[in-house]
C-alpha positions, 0 to 999 in steps of 0.5 A, a space after each residue: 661306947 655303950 650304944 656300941 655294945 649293947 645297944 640303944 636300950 641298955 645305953 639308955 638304962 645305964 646312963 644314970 648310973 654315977 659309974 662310967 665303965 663297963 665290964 663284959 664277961 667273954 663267953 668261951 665255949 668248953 671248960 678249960 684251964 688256967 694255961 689255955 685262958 693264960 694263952 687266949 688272953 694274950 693272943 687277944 692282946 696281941 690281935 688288938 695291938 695288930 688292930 692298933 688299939 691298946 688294951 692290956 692284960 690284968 686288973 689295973 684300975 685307973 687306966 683309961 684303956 680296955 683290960 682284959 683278965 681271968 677271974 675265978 681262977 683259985 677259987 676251986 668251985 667256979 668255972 673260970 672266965 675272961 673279964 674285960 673291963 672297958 676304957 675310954 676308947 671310942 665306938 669305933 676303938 670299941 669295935 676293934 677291940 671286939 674283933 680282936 677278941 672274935 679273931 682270938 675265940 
């Protein structure tokens, strides 16, 4: 999964890290608002369920599955931004989860 993303090097710096998950900031070009990065996390929800791989919307740990969610929405300084916090899935999974995001952005 880690090789899948970031590459053999990074896959090799992070393996002894006592976590397994990873979480990955979506650039998106442009400053928008809450109402925009609202409609572009479900249509990269949506694009994912087309490509048959669950992923679902907001902070819920515990769950196996990619989440998707905003950050830095109320803090009246920070740029919002898109979070998306990786599952379990495999490579393959993993690469659908990134062109459902590509297809959506």
């Amino acid at each position: 999964m880690m090789k899948a993303l970031l590459g053999q090097n990074a896959r090799e710096a992070v393996s002894t890290y006592s976590f397994g998950g990873a979480q990955l900031v979506i650039d998106v070009p442009g400053r928008h608002g809450y109402g925009y990065y609202l409609a572009l996390t479900k249509k990269i929800v949506g694009k994912a369920r087309k490509l048959e791989v669950q992923m679902s919307a907001g902070t819920s740990f515990g769950m196996p599955h990619s989440r998707i969610y905003l950050t830095a929405r109320k803090t009246g300084y920070a740029q919002m931004f898109l979070r998306l916090s990786v599952g379990t899935e495999d490579e393959g999974e993993i690469k659908l989860v990134a062109e459902a995001i590509k297809a959506a952005i």
